[in-house]
MIKOL-68587 format. One record per residue (C-alpha): x, y, z negated; residue number from 1; residue in three letters. Coordinates in Angstrom, 1 decimal. Example, Ala and Ser with C-alpha at 12.3 -4.5 7.8 and 13.67 -1.06 7.14 Angstrom:
2
12.3;-4.5;-7.8;1;ALA;
13.7;-1.1;-7.1;2;SER;
This chain:
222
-12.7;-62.8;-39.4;1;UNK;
-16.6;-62.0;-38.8;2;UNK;
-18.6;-65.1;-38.1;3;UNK;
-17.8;-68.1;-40.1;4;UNK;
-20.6;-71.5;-39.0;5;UNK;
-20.4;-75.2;-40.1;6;UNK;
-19.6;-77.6;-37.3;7;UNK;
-21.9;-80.6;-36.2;8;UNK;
-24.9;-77.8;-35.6;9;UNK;
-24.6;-76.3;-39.4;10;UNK;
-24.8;-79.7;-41.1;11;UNK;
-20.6;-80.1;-41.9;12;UNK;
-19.6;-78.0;-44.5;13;UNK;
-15.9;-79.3;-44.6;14;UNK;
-15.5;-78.3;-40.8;15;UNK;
-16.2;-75.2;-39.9;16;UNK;
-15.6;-72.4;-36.9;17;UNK;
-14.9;-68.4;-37.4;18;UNK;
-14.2;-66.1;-35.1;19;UNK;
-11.4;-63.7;-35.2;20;UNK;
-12.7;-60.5;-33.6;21;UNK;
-9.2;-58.5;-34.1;22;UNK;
-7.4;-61.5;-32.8;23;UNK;
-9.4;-62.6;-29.6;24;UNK;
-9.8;-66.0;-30.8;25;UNK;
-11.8;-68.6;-32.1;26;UNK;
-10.4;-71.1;-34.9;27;UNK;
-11.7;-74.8;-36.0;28;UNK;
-10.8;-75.0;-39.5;29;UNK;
-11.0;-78.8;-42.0;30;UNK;
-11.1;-77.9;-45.4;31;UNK;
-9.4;-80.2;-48.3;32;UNK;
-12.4;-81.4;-50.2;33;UNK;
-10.0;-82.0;-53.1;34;UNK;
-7.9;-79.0;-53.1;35;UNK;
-10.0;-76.7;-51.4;36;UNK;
-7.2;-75.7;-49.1;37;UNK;
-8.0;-74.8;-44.9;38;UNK;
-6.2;-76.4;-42.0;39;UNK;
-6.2;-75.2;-38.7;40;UNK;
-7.6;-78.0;-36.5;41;UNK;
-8.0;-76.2;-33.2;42;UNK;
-8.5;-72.6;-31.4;43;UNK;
-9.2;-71.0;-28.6;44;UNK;
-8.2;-67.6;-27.4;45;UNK;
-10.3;-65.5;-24.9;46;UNK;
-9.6;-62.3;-22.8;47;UNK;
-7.2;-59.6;-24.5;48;UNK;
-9.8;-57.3;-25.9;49;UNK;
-13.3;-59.2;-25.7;50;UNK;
-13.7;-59.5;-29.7;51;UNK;
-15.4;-62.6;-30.6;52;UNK;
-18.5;-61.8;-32.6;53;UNK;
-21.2;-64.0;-33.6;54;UNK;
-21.8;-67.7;-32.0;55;UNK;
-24.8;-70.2;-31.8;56;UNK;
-25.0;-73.6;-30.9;57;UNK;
-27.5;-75.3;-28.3;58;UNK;
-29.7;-77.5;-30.1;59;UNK;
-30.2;-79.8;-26.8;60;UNK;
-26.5;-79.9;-26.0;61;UNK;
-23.8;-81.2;-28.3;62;UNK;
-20.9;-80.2;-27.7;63;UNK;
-22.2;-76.8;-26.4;64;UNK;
-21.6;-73.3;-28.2;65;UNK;
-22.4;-69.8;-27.4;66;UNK;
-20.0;-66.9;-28.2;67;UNK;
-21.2;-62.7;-28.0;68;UNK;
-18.1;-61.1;-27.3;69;UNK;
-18.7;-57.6;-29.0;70;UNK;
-16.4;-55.7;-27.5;71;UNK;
-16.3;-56.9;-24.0;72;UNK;
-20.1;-57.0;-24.2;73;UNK;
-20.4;-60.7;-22.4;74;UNK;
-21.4;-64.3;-23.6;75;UNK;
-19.1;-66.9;-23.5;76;UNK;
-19.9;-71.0;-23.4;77;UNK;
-17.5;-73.0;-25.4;78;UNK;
-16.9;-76.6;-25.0;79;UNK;
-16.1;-78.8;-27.9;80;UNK;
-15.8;-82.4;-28.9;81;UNK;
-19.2;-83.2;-30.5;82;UNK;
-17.4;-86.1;-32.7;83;UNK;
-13.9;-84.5;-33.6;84;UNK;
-15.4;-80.9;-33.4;85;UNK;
-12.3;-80.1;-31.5;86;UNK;
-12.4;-76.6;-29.7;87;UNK;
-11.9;-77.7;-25.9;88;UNK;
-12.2;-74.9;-23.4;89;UNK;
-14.3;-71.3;-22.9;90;UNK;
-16.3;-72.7;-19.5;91;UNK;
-17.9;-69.6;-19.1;92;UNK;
-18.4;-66.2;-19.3;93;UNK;
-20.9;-63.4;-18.1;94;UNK;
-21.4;-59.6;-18.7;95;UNK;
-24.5;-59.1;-21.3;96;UNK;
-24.7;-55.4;-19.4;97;UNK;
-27.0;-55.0;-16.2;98;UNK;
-25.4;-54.0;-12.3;99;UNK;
-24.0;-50.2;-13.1;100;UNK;
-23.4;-50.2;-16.6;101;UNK;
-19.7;-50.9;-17.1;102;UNK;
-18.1;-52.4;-20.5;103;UNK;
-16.2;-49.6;-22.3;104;UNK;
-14.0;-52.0;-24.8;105;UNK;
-16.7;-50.8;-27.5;106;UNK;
-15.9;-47.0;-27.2;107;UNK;
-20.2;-47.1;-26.4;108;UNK;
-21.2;-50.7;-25.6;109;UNK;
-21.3;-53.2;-27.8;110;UNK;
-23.0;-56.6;-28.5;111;UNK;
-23.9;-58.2;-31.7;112;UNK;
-26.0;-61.1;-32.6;113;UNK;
-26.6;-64.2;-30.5;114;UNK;
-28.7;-66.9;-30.5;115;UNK;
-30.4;-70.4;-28.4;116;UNK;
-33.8;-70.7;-29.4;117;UNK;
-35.1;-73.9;-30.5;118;UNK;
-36.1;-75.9;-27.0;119;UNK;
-32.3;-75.2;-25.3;120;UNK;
-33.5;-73.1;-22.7;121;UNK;
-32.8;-69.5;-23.2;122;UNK;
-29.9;-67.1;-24.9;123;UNK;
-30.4;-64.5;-26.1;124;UNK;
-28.2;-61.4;-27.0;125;UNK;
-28.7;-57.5;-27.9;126;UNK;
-26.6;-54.7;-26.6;127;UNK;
-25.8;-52.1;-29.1;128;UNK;
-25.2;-48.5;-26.7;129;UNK;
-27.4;-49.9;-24.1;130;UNK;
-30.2;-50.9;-26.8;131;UNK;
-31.5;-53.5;-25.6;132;UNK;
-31.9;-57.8;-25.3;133;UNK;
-30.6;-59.7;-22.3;134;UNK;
-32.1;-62.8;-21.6;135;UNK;
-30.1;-65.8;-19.9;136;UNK;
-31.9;-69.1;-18.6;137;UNK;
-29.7;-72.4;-19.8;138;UNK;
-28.8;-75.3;-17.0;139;UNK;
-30.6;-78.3;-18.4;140;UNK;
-28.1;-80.4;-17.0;141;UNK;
-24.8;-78.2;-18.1;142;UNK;
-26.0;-75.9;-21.2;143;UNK;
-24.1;-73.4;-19.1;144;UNK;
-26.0;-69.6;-18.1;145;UNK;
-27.8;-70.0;-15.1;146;UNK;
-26.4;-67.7;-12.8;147;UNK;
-29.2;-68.6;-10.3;148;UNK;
-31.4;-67.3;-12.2;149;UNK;
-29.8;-64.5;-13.8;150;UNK;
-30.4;-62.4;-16.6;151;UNK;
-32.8;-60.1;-17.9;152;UNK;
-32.8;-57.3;-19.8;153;UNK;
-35.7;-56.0;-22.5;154;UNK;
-35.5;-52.6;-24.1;155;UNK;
-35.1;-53.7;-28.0;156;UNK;
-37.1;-50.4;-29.4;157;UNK;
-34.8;-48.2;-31.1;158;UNK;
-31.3;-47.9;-31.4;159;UNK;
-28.2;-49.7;-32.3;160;UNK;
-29.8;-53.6;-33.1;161;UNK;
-27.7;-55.3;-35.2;162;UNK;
-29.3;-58.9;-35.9;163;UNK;
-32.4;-60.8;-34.6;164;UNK;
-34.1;-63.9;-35.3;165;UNK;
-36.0;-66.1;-33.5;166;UNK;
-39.5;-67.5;-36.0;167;UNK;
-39.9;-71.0;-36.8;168;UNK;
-42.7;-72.0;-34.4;169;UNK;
-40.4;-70.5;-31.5;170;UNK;
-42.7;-68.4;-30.4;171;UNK;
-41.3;-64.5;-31.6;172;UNK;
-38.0;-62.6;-31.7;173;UNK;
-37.2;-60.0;-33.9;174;UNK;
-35.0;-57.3;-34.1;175;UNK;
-33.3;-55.4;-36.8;176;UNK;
-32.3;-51.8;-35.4;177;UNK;
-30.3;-50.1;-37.8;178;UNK;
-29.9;-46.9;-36.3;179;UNK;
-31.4;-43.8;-38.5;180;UNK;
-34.8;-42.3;-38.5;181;UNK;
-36.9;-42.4;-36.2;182;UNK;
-35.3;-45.2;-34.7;183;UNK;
-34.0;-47.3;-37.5;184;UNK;
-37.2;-50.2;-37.4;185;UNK;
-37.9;-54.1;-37.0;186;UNK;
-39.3;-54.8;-33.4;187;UNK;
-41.2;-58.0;-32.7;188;UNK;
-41.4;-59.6;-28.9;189;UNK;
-43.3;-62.8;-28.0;190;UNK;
-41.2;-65.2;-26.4;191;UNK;
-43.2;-66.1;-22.8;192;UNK;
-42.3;-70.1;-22.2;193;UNK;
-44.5;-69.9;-19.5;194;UNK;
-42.3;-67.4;-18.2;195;UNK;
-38.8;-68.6;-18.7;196;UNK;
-38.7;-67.4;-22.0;197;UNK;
-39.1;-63.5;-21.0;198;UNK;
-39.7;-61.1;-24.3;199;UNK;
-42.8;-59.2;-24.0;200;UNK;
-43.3;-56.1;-27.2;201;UNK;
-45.7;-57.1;-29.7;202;UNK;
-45.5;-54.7;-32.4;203;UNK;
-42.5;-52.0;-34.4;204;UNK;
-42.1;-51.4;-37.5;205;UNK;
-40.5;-48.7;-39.6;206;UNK;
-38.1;-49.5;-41.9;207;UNK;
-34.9;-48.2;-43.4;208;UNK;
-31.6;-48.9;-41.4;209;UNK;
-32.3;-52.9;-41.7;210;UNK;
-29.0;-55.2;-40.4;211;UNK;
-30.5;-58.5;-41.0;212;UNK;
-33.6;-61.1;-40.5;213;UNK;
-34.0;-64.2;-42.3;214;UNK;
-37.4;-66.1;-42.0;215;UNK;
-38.5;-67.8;-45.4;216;UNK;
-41.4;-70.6;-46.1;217;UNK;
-44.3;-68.8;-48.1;218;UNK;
-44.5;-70.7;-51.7;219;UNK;
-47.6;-72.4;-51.5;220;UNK;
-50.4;-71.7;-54.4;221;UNK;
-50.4;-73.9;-57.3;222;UNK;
């Protein structure tokens, strides 16, 4: 098990999805409020070998849900019942690497975190090996990648990124790279909505072997 996330867009604690990265599979649990005890409600497997990672839903598209694959180093879409949270089909996926760099089934390549950010229009997902964050427009109409468009890939700024985060106002995207010195750091990109969403380098900073980002509401003075 690595990724465990509340159903109905985080805000269902008794229902909850975790993907099974040895396993190739993504389970829909219902826990017993009373007992405590799990259920399998639904699953769904994907490719032998892809290794189901982290996941993140579109906030504009119940029913919507994006999967990294960390060893197959691709994004998946997921279809699932908004009102049963039933797991329904994988209706998509696409290589997170660029033309000429070819998935190794992790021996070098592998993804890590994934996320939508707030408006429903972009994914975004980090290569570990190839360093680096691909981009992918959303369909307004589907919430599937928009192959039309295609992807886009930004250099993350040091080496092996293990988490990002997307800020509150939607505006900046940063990135944990745990890698050791000198490339262990916190890298900071401006999201360009004026530019479907492309990641341009604001600023690095050194730091030692960080693996996550949470963004917290400054106490206000008293």
């Amino acid at each position: 098990m690595h990724c465990i996330m509340p159903c109905k867009n985080l805000s269902d604690p008794s229902e909850f999805y975790v993907n099974d990265l040895g396993r190739d599979t993504i389970f829909h649990y219902k826990m017993n409020e009373e007992t405590g005890d799990l259920k399998v409600v639904s699953s769904l497997r994907f490719r032998d070998g892809d290794g189901p990672r982290h996941m993140s839903y579109n906030p504009c598209h119940n029913g919507i849900l994006y999967i990294s694959q960390e060893m197959g180093s691709a994004i998946s879409v997921v279809q699932f019942d908004y009102k049963t949270n039933k797991l329904l089909n994988c209706i998509q996926t696409l290589t997170t690497l660029p033309d000429g760099v070819h998935n190794d089934k992790g021996s070098v390549y592998t993804t890590s975190h994934i996320l939508c950010d707030a408006t429903g229009k972009y994914v975004y997902c980090v290569n570990r090996g190839h360093n680096s964050i691909v981009k992918y427009c959303v369909d307004p109409l589907t919430g599937l990648l928009n192959e039309n468009v295609g992807p886009s890939w930004i250099k993350c700024g040091g080496a092996v990124p293990r988490h990002f985060n997307i800020d509150p106002t939607n505006n900046y995207l940063v990135v944990a790279n745990q890698e050791g010195y000198p490339f262990d750091n916190f890298c900071v990109f401006k999201i360009n909505h004026a530019n479907n969403g492309e990641l341009e380098f604001v600023q690095m900073v050194r730091s030692g072997t960080p693996s996550y980002i949470h963004f917290i509401q400054k106490p206000k003075k008293t």
